[in-house]
C-alpha positions as CSV (number, residue, x, y, z in Angstrom):
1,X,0.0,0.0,0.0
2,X,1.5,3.4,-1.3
3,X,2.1,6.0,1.8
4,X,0.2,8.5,2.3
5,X,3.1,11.3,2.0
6,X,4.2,11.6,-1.7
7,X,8.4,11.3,-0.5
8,X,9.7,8.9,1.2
9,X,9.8,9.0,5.0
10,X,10.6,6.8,8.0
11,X,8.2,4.4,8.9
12,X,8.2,5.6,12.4
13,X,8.0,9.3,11.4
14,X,4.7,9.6,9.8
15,X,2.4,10.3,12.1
16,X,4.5,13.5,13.2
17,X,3.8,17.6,12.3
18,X,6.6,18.3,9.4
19,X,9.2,21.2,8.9
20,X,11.2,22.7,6.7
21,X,14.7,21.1,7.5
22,X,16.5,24.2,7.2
23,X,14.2,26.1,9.9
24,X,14.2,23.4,11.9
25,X,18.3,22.7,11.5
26,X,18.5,26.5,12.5
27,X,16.0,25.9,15.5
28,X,18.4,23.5,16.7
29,X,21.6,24.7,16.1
30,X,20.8,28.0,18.0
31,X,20.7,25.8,21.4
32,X,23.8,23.9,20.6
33,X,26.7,25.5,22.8
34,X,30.0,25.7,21.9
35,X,32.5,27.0,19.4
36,X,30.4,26.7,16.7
37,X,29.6,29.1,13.7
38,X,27.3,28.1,11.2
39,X,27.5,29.5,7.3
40,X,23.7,29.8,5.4
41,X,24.4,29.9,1.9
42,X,21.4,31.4,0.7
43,X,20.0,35.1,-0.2
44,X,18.9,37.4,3.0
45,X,15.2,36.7,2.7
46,X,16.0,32.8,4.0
47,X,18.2,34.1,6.8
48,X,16.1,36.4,8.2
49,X,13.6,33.5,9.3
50,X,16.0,33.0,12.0
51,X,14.9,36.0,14.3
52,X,11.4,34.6,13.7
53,X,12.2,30.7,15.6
54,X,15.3,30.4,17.3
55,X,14.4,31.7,20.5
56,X,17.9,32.2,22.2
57,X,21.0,32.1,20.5
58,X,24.4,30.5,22.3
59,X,27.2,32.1,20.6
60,X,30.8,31.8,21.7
61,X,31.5,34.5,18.6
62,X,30.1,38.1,18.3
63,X,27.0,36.4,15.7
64,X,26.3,32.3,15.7
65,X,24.6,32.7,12.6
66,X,26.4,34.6,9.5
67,X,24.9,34.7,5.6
68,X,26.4,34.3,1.9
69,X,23.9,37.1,1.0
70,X,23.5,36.1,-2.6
71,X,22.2,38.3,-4.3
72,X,19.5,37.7,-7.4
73,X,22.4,38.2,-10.1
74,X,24.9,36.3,-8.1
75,X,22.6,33.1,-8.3
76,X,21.4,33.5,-12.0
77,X,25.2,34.3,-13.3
78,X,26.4,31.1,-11.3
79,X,28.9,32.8,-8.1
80,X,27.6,30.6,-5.5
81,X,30.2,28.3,-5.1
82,X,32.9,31.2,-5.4
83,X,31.1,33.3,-2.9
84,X,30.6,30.3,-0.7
85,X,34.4,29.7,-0.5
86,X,35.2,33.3,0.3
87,X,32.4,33.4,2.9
88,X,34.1,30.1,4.7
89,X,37.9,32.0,4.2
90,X,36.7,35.2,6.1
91,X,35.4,33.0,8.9
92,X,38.0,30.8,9.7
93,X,40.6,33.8,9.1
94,X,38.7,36.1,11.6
95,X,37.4,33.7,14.0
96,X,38.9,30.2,13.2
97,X,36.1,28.7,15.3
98,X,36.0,24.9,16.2
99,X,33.6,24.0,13.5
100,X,32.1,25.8,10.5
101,X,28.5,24.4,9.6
102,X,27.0,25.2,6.2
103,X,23.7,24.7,5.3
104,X,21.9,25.2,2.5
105,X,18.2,27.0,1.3
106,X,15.6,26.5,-1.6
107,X,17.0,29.3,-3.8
108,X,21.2,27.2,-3.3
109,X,19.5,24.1,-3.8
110,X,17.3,25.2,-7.3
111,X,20.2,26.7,-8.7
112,X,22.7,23.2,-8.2
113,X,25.3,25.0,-5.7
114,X,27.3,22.2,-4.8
115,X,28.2,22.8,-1.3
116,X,29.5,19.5,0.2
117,X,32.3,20.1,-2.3
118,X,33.2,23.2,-1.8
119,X,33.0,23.2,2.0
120,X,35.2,19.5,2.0
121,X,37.7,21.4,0.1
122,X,37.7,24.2,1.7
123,X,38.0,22.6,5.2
124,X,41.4,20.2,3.5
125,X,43.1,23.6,2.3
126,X,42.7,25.6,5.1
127,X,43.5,23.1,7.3
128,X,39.8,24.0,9.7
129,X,37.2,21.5,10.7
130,X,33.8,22.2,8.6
131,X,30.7,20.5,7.1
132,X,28.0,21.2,4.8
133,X,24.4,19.5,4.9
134,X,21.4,20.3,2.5
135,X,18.7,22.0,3.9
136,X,15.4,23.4,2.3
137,X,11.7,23.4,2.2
138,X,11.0,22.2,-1.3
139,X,10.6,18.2,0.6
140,X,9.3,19.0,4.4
141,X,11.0,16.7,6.8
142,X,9.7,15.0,10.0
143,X,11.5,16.4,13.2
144,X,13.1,12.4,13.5
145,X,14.3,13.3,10.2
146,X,15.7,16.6,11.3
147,X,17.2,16.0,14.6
148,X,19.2,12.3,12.6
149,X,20.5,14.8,9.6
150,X,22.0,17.3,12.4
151,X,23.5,14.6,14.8
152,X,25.3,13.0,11.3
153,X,26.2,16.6,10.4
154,X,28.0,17.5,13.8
155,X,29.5,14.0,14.1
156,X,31.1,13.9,11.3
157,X,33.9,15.8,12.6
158,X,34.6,14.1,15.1
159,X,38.1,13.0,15.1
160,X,39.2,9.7,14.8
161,X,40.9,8.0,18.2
162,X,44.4,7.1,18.3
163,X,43.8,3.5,19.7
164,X,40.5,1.6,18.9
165,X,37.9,2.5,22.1
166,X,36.7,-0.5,24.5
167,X,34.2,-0.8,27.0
168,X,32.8,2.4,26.2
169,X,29.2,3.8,25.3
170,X,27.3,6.6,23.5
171,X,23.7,7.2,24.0
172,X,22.2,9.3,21.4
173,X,18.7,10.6,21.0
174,X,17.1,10.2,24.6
175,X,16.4,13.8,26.3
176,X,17.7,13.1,29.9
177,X,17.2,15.3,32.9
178,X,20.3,15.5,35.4
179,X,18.7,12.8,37.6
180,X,17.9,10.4,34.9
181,X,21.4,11.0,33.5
182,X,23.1,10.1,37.0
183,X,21.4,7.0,37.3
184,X,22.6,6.0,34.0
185,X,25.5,7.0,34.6
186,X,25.8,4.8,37.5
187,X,24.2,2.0,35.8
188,X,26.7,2.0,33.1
189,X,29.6,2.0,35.8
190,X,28.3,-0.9,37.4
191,X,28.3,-2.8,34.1
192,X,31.8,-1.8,34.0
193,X,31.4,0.6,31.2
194,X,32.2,4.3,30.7
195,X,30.0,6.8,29.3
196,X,31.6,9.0,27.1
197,X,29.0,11.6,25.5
198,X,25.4,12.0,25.6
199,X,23.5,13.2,22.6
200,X,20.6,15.2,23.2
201,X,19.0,18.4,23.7
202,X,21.4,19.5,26.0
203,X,24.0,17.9,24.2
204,X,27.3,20.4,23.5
205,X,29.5,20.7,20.1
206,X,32.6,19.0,22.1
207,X,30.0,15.8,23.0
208,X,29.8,15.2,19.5
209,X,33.4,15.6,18.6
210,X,34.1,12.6,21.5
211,X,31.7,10.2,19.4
212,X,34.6,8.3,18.0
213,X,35.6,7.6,21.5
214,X,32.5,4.9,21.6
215,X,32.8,1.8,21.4
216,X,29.1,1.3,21.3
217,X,26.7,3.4,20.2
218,X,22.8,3.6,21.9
219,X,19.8,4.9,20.6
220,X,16.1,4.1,20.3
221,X,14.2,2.7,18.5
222,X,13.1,1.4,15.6
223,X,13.2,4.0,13.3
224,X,15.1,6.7,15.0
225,X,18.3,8.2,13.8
226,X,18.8,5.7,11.0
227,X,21.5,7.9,9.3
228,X,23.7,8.3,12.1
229,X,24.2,4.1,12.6
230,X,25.1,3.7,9.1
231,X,27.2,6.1,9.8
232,X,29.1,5.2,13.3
233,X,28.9,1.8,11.8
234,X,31.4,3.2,8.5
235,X,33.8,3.6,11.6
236,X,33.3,-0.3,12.8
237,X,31.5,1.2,16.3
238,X,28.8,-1.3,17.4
239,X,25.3,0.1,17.7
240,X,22.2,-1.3,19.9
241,X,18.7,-0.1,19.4
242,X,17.1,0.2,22.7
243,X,13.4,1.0,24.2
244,X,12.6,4.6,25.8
245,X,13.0,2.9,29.7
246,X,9.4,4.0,31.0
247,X,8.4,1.9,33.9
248,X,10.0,-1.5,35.4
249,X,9.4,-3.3,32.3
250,X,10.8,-1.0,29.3
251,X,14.3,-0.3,31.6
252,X,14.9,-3.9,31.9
253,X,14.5,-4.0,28.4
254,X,16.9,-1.6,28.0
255,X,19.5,-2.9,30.4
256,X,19.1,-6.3,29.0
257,X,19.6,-4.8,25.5
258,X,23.0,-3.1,26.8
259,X,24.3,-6.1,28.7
260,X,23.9,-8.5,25.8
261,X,25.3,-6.3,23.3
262,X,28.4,-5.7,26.0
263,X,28.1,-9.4,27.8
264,X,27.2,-8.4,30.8
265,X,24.6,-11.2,31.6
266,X,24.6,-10.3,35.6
267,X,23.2,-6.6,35.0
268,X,20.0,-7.7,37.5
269,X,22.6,-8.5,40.0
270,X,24.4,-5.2,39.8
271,X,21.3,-2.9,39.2
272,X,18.9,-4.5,42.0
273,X,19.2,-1.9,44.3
274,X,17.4,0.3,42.0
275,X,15.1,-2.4,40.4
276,X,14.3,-3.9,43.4
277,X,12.2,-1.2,45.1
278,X,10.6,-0.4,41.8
279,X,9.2,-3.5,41.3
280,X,7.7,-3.4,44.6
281,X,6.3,0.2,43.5
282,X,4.3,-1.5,40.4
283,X,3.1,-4.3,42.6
284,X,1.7,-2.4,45.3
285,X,0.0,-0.2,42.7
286,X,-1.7,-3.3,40.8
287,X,-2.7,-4.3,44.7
288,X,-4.5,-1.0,45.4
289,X,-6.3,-0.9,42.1
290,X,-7.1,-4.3,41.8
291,X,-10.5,-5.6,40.3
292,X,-11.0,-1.9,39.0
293,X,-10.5,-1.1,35.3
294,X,-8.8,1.3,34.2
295,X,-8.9,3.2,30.9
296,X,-6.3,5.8,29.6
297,X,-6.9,8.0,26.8
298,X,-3.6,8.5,24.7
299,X,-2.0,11.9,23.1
300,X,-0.4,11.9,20.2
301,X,0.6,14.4,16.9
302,X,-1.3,17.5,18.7
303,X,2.1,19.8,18.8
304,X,5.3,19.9,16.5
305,X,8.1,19.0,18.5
306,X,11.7,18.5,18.4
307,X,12.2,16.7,22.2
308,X,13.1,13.3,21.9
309,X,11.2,11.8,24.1
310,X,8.2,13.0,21.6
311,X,9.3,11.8,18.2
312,X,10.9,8.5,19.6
313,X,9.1,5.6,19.1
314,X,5.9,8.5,17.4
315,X,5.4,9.5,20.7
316,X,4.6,6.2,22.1
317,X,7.4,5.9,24.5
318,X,5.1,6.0,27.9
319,X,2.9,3.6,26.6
320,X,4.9,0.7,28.4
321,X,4.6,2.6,31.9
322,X,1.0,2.6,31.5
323,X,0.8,-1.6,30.2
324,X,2.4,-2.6,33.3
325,X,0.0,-0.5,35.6
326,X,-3.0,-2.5,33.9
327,X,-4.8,0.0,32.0
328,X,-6.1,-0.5,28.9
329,X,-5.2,2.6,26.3
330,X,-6.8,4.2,23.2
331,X,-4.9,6.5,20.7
332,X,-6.4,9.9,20.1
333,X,-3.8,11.2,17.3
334,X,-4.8,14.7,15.6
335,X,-4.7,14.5,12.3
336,X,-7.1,14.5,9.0
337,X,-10.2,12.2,9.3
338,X,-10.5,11.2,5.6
339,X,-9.9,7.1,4.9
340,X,-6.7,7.7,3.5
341,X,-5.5,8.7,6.6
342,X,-6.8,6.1,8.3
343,X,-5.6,3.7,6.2
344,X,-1.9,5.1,6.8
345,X,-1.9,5.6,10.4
346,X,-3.3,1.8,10.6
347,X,-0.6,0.8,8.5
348,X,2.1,3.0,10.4
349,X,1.3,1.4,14.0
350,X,1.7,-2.3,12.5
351,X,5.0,-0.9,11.2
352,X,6.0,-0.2,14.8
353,X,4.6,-3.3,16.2
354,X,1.5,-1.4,18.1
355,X,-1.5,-2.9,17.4
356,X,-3.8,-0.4,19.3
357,X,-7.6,1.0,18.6
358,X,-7.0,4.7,17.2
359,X,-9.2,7.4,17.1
360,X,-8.6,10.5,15.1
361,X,-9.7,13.9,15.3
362,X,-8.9,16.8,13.1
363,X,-8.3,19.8,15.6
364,X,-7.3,20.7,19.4
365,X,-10.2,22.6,19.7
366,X,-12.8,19.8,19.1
367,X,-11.2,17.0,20.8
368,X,-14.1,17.2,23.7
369,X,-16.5,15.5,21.0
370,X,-14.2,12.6,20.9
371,X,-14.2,11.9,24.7
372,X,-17.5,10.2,26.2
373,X,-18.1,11.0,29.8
374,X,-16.7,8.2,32.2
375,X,-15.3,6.4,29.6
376,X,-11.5,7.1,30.3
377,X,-10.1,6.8,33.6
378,X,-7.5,10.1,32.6
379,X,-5.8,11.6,29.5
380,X,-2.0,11.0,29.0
381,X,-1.0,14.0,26.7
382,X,-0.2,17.9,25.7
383,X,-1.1,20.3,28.7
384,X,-3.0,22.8,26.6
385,X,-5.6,20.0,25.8
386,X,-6.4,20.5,29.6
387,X,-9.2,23.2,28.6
388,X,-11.2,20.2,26.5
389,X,-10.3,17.2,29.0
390,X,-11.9,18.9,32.0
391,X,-15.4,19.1,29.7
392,X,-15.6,15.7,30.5
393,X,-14.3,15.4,34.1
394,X,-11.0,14.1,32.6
395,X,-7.6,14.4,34.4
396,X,-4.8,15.5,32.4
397,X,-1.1,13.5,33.0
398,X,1.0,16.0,31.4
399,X,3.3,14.4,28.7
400,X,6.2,16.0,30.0
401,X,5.4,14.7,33.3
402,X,7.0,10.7,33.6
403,X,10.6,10.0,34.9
404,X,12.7,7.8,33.0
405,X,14.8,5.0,34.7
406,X,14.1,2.7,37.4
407,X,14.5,5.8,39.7
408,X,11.5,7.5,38.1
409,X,8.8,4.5,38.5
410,X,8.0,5.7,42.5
411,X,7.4,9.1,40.8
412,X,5.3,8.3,37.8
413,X,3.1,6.0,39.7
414,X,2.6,9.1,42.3
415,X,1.6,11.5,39.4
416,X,-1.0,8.9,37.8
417,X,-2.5,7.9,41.6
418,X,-2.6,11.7,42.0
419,X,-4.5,11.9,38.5
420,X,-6.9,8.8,39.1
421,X,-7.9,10.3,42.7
422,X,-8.5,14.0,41.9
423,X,-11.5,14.6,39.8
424,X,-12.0,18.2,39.7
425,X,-15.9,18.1,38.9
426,X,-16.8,15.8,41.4
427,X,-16.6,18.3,43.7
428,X,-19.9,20.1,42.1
429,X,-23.1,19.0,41.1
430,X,-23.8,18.0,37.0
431,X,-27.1,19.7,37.4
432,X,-27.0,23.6,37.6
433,X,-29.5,25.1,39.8
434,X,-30.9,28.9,39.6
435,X,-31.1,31.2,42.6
436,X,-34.8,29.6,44.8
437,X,-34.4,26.2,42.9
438,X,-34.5,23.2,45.4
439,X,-35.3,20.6,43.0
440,X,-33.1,18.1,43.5
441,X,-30.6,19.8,45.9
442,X,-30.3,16.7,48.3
443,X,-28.8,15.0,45.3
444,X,-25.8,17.3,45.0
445,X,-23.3,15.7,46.2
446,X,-20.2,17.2,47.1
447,X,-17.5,14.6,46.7
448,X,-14.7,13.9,48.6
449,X,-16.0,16.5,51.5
450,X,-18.9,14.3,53.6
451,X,-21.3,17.3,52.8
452,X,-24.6,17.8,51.4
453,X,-26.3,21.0,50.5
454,X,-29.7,21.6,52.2
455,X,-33.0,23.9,51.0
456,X,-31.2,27.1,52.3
457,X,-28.2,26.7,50.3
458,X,-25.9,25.7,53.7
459,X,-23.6,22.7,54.1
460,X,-24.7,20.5,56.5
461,X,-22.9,17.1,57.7
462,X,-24.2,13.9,55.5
């Protein structure tokens, strides 16, 4: 069955909001830190889009960004590539930053401007480290797409090591807060392995230079970052697709993942003093909630977003924290509702081995028609859906909200107890009653306080 996209796109990328890939490499780029100075080769209309969606800028040099400003004439009379080549002189002459990034725009790319040449050669003459990728917005990219082609971009100037690395990983494409991070790191020194760079949002220009450094390189998956194992792989480094690790089950998964790839078959052993108490965590849950059925509803596509606990895995990363709680989970994905679609996003889930029922609805603003009353137990997703989940006397579990690691189950479980146990609108009555209406007033029930409301409007004791 043909796709529903016209180009060709990962299979675990589809359901996801594309971008332009030169916007969105800019977007990134502006939060990378480090000595980093990154050429457009374009005309000044393209350049000025940056004011418009970096947000802040960290620059180690007087300007991160700096333009070929090519001007109509230039492009039709062919001086791209020679004004190109001067722009990348000036830099390195002035500034001779760390790395020079060139990308590209629609106007470059129409016209043939062959900048991988031009900035490989330049980089071998005068003796500097940069790279060129082609960027544009004549094919829109998925942010998966995106976030691979910037992390293959920035590594590929990584230097190679003198001796050949052992015993030493890379994780690439998991956001990880400081906690989460120290846990793995932890875990990975009690497998008796070093972690040598982290490649993330927070990720710097000198964690990607130490890439080479791996012996192993980690990453989610499937479908994430396809680019960048093909190429580690060109430099005989090991790769190992692993789970997001949400809840018990998804980090031993991804533990047991590590230690076969590394032969490490007593990593229970060494991690029980964090698995242990999480285990008992779950358990105690599924005790309390026993014989009740629970029902989540299930966020997904509502926001274009470049954090990679979003796009891995399309957004499905917490669904394993919510399986081992017991609750049974529908997909609410925003997107169009014609068959096509359908058909696709069907199609799409078998691809990623998630055979779930789906439901889609076209806007933020109508997603209240799609949720019945008391069917769902709470709503896993975007925050700013809060406004239509509270219609329906839904709680809201923010997607941001779960904790990876086995360190982060005692939290999760917390949030979605607080969720199941705080209803907002059972606190008030479904009927509203005028000012001298008593009809029905010993009904109204206020929950959770032992109260009842009498003919005078008072609160007396139940």
């Amino acid at each position: 069955m043909s796709r529903f996209r016209p180009h060709r796109m990962y299979p675990g990328a589809l359901l996801a909001q594309e971008a332009c890939s030169y916007q969105a490499m800019t977007e990134l780029l502006a939060k990378v830190r480090g000595d980093l100075v990154v050429l457009i080769h374009s005309d000044r209309d393209c350049s000025n889009v940056l004011p418009k969606t970096a947000g802040r800028i960290h620059a180690h040099h007087p300007a991160k960004f700096l333009c070929t400003n090519m001007t109509e004439d230039e492009m039709v009379t062919g001086q791209g590539n020679r004004k190109l080549r001067r722009s990348i002189e000036l830099i390195a002459q002035s500034w001779k930053p760390e790395l020079v990034v060139v990308l590209s725009t629609c106007p470059t790319v129409m016209i043939g401007d062959n900048i991988k040449n031009v900035t490989r050669k330049a980089a071998r003459e005068l003796g500097i480290r940069a790279v060129a990728e082609i960027t544009h917005g004549l094919k829109p990219k998925s942010p998966a797409e995106v976030v691979d082609k910037l992390y293959c971009t920035l590594s590929r100037a990584a230097p190679s090591p003198e001796t050949p690395p052992t015993d030493t990983v890379a994780l690439a494409g998991i956001s990880l807060r400081p906690a989460e991070r120290a846990e793995l790191e932890v875990g990975f020194e009690k497998l008796g392995l070093k972690l040598v760079c982290v490649l993330d949002d927070r990720a710097e220009l000198d964690d990607f230079l130490r890439l080479r450094q791996a012996s192993l390189l980690i990453h989610p998956g499937p479908n994430m970052l396809l680019k960048l194992v093909e190429q580690v792989q060109s430099w005989g480094v090991d790769t190992v697709e692993v789970p997001l690790p949400f809840g018990v089950r998804a980090t031993d998964d991804f533990w047991e993942k590590i230690a076969s790839a590394t032969g490490r078959s007593d990593w229970r052993q060494r991690l029980s003093t964090w698995r242990d108490p999480a285990i008992k965590w779950v358990e105690s849950f599924q005790q309390r909630r026993e014989g009740r059925s629970l029902r989540a509803a299930y966020n997904i596509g509502s926001v274009r977003s470049f954090d990679l606990r979003r796009i891995a895995l399309e957004e499905l990363g917490e669904l394993t924290c919510f399986d081992e709680l017991g609750f049974d989970s529908q997909l609410f994905i925003q997107g169009p509702q014609h068959e096509d679609n359908w058909d696709r996003t069907k199609q799409v889930l078998v691809d990623l081995g998630v055979e779930r029922n789906f439901i889609l609805f076209p806007d933020p603003g109508g997603l209240v028609h799609f949720l019945e009353k008391d069917e769902y137990d709470l709503f896993f997703g975007a925050r700013f859906l809060k406004d239509q989940v509270t219609q329906v006397n839904l709680p809201l579990v923010d997607n941001h909200s779960l904790t990876l690691g086995y360190g982060g189950v005692a939290e999760n479980i917390e949030a979605i107890d607080t969720a199941l146990d705080d209803r907002f609108y059972e606190h008030f009555s479904t009927r509203v009653h005028s000012p001298g209406d008593t009809e029905g007033l010993e009904d109204a029930v206020a929950a959770g306080h032992g109260q009842m409301v009498d003919e005078k409007g008072e609160a007396r004791a139940q």
